[in-house]
DOMARMI-640076 format. One record per residue (C-alpha): x, y negated, z; residue number from 1; residue in one letter. Coordinates in Angstrom, 1 decimal, padded with zeros to 4 digits. Layout:
N
r x=X	y=Y	z=Z	seq=NUM	type=A
...
END
This chain:
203
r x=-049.3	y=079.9	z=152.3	seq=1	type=X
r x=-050.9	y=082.9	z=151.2	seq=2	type=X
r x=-054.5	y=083.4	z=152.8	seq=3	type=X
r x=-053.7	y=087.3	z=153.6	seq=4	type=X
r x=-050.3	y=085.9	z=155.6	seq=5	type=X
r x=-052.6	y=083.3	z=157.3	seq=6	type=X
r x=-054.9	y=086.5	z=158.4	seq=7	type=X
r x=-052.7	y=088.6	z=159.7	seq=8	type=X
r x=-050.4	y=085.7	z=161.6	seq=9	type=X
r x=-051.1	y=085.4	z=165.5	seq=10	type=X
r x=-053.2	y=082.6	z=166.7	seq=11	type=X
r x=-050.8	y=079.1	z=167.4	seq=12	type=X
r x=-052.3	y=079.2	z=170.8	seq=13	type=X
r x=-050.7	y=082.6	z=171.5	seq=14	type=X
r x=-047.7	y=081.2	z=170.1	seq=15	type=X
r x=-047.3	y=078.5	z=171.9	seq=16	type=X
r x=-048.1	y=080.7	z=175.6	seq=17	type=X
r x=-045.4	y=083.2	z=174.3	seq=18	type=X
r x=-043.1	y=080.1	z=174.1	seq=19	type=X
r x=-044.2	y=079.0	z=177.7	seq=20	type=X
r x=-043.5	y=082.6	z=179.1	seq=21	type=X
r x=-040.0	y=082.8	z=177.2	seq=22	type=X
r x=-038.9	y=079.8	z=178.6	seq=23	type=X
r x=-040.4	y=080.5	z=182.2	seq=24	type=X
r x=-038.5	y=083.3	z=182.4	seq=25	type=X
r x=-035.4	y=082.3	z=181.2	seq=26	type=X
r x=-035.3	y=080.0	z=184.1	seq=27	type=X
r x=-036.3	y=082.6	z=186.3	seq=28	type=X
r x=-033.1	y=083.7	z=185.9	seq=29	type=X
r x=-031.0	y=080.9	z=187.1	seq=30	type=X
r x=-029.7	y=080.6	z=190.4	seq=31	type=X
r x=-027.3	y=078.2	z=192.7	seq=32	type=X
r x=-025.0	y=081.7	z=192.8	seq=33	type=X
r x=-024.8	y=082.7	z=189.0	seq=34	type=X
r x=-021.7	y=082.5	z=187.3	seq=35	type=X
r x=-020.9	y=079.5	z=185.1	seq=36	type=X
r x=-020.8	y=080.8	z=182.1	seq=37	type=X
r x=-024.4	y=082.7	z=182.2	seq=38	type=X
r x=-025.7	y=078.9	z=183.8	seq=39	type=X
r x=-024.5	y=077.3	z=180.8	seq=40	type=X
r x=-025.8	y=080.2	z=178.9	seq=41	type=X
r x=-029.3	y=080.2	z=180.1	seq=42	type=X
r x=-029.6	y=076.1	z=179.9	seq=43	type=X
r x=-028.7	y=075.7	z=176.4	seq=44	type=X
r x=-031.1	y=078.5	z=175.8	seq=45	type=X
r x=-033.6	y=077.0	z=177.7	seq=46	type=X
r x=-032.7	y=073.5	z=176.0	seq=47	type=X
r x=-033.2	y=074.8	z=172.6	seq=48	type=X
r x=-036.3	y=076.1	z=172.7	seq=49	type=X
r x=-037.5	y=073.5	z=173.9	seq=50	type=X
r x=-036.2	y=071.5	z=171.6	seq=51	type=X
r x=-038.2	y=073.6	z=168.9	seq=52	type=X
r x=-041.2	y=074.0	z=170.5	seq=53	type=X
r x=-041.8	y=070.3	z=171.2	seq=54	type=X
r x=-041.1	y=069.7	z=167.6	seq=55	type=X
r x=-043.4	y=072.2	z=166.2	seq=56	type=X
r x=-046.3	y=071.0	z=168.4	seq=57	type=X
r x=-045.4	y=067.5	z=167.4	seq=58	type=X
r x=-045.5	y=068.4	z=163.8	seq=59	type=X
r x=-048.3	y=071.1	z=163.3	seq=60	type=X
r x=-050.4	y=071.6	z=166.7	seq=61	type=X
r x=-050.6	y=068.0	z=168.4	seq=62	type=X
r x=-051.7	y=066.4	z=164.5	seq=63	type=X
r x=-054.4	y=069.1	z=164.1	seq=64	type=X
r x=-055.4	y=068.8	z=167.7	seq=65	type=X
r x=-055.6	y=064.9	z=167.4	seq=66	type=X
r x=-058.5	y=065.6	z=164.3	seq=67	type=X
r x=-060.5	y=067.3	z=166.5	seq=68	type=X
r x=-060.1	y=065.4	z=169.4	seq=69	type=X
r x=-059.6	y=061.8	z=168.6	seq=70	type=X
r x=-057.8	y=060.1	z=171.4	seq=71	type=X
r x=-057.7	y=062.7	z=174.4	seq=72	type=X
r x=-055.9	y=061.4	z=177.8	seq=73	type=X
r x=-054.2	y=065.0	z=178.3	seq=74	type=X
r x=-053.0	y=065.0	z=174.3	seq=75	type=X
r x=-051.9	y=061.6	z=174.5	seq=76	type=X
r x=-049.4	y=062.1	z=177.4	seq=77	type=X
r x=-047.8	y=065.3	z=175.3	seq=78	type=X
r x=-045.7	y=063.4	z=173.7	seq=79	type=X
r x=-044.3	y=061.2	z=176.5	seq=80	type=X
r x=-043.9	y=064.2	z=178.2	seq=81	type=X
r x=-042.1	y=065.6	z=175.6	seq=82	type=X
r x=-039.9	y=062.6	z=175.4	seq=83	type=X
r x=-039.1	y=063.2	z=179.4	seq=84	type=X
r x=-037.9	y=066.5	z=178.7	seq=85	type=X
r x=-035.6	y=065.7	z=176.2	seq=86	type=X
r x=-034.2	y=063.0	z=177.9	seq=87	type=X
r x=-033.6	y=065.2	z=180.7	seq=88	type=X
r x=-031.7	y=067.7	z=178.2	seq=89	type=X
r x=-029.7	y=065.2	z=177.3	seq=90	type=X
r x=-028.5	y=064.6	z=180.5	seq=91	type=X
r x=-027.5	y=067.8	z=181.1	seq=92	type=X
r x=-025.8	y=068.2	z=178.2	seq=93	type=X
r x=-023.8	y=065.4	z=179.2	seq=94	type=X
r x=-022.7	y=067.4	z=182.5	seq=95	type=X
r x=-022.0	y=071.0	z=183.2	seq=96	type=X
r x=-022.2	y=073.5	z=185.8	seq=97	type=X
r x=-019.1	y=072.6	z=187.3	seq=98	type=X
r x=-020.7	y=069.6	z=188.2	seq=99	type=X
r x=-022.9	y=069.6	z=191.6	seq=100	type=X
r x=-025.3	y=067.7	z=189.9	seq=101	type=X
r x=-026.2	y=070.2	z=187.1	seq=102	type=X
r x=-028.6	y=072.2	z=189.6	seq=103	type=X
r x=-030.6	y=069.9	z=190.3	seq=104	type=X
r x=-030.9	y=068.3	z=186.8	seq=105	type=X
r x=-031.8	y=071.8	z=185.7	seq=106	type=X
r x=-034.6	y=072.2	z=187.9	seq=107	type=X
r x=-035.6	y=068.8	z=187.3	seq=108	type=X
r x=-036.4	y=070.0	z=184.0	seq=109	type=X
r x=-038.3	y=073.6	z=184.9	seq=110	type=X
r x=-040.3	y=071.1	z=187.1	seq=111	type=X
r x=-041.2	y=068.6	z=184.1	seq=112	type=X
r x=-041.9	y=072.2	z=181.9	seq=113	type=X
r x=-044.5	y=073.2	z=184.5	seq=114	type=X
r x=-046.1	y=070.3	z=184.7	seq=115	type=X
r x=-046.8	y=069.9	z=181.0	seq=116	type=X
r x=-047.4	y=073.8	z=181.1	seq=117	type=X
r x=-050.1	y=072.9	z=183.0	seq=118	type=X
r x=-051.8	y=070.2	z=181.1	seq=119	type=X
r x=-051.6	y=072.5	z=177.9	seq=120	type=X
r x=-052.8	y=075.6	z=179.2	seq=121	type=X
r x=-055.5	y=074.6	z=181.3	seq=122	type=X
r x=-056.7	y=072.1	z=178.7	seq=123	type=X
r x=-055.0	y=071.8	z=175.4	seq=124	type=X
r x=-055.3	y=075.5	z=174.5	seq=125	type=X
r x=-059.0	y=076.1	z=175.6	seq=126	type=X
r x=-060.0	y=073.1	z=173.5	seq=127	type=X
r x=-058.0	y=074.3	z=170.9	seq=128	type=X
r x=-059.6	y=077.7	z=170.5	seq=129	type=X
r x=-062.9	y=076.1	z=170.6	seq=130	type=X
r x=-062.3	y=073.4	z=168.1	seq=131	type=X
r x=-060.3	y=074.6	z=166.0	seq=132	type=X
r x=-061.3	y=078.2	z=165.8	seq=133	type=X
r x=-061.3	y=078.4	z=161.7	seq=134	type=X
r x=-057.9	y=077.4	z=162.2	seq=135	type=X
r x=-055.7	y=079.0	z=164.9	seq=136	type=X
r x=-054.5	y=081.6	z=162.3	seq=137	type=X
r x=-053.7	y=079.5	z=159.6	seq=138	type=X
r x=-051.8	y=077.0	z=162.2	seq=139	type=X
r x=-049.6	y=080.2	z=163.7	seq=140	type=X
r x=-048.6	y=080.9	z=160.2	seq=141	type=X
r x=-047.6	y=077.4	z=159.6	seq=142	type=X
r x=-045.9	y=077.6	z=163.0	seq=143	type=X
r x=-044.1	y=080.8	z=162.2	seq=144	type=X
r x=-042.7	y=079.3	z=158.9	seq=145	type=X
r x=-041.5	y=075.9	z=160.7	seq=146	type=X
r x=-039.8	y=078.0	z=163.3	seq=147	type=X
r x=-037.7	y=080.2	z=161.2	seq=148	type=X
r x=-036.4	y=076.8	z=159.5	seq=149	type=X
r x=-035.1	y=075.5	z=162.6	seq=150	type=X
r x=-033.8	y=078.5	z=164.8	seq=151	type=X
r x=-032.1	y=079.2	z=160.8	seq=152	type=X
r x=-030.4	y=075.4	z=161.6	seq=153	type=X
r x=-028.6	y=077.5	z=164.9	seq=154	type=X
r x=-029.1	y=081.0	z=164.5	seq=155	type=X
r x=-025.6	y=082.0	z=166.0	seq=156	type=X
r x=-026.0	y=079.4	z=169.2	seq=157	type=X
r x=-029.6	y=081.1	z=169.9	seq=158	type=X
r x=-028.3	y=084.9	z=169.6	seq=159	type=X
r x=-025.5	y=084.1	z=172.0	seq=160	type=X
r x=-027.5	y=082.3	z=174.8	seq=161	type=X
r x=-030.5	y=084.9	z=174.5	seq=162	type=X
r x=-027.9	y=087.8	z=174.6	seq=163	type=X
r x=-025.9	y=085.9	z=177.7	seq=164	type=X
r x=-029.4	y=085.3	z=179.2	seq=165	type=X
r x=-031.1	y=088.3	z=178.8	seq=166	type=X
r x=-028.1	y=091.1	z=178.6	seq=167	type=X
r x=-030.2	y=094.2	z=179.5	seq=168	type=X
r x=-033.2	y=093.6	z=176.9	seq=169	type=X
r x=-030.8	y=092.6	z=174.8	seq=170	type=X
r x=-028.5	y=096.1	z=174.7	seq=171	type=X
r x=-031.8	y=098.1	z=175.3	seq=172	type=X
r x=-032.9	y=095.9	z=172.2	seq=173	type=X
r x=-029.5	y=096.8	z=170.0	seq=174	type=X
r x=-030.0	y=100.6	z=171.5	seq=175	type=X
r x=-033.3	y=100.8	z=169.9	seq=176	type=X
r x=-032.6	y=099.4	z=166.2	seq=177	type=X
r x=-028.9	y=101.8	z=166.4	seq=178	type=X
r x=-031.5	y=104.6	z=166.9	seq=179	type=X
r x=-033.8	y=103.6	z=164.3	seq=180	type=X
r x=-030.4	y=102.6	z=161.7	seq=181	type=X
r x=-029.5	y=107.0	z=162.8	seq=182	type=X
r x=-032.8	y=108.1	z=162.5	seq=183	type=X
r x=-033.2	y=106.7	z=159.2	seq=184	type=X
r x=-030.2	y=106.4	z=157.7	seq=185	type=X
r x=-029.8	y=110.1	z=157.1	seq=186	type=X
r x=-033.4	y=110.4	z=155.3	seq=187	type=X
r x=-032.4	y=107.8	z=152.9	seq=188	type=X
r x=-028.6	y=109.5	z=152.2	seq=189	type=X
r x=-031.1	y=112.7	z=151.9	seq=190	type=X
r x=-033.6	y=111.2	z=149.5	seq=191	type=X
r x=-030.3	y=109.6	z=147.3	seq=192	type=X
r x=-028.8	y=112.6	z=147.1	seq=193	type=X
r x=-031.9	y=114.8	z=145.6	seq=194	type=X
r x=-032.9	y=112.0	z=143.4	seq=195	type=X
r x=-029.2	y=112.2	z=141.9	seq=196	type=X
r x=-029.7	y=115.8	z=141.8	seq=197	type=X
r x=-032.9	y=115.6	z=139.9	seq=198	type=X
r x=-031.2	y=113.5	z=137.2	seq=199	type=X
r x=-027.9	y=116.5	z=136.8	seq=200	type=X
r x=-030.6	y=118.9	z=136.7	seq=201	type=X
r x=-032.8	y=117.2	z=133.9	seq=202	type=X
r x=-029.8	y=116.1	z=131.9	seq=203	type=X
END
């Protein structure tokens, strides 16, 4: 990766916060009383980026982390954490929210998130940024790349939870790019249509 890209990439450790807060607040969002459909949205939301995130710690953070550190108790229970979630995931997968035990199975997980939450932010990252320093950039660029590969495995599934889970960002998000497409559409139809006129004139 270019060293430029690597420069102006954020840090992995902000990365991996922004991924804590995403999910956090996803889950936020889900109560006994919401509707079915927006449960299922925002669990399969939550589920998938979960899903990513623990892969791209387990393939680019935890490994760098591991030089630096050796054998660290808190690293060395990431991954079993990791393994809990997922096996959680899968149980919910297996059920839905028509079932009574989806709740609870749901907040099972939020409560195995917090916990490795925890461990990361209050000892993972800080060690991070002061071991790895030289690298954090580098790492998030890395990051960035791995991540587009796998959301680009289910970009459609992604869309439609985040859009399901978040509906008001997500049409003030729209509202904003509609602007932007009317705001500069017209320039460019502008600029086509004196560069065409440029070339009558000079012919």
């Amino acid at each position: 990766m270019p060293e430029n890209t690597s420069k102006l990439s954020p840090s992995i450790t902000a990365m991996i916060r922004l991924d804590h807060m995403h999910v956090l607040a996803a889950a936020h969002r889900y109560h006994a009383c919401t509707p079915w459909w927006r449960k299922r949205a925002i669990v399969n939301g939550v589920c998938a980026a979960l899903e990513i995130h623990a892969q791209l710690e387990e393939e680019i953070f935890y490994p760098a982390l591991e030089r630096a550190l050796g054998n660290e108790e808190t690293l060395a229970k990431s991954r079993p954490q990791h393994d809990e979630m997922r096996a959680t995931i899968a149980r919910l997968r297996a059920t839905g929210p028509e079932d009574a035990a989806y709740d609870g199975l749901f907040y099972q997980l939020i409560r195995e998130v917090v916990h490795h939450v925890a461990d990361e932010e209050t000892i993972l990252l800080p060690d991070a940024e002061r071991l790895l320093k030289s690298e954090l950039r580098s790492l998030g660029a890395a990051m960035t790349k791995r991540r587009m590969q796998l959301v680009g495995e289910r970009p459609g599934e992604i869309a439609l939870n985040t859009a399901k889970t978040f509906p008001v960002a997500t049409v003030l998000l729209a509202s904003a790019v509609l602007l932007a497409l009317r705001h500069c559409l017209p320039k460019a139809r502008c600029r086509s249509r004196a560069a065409s006129a440029d070339g009558t004139t000079s012919s």
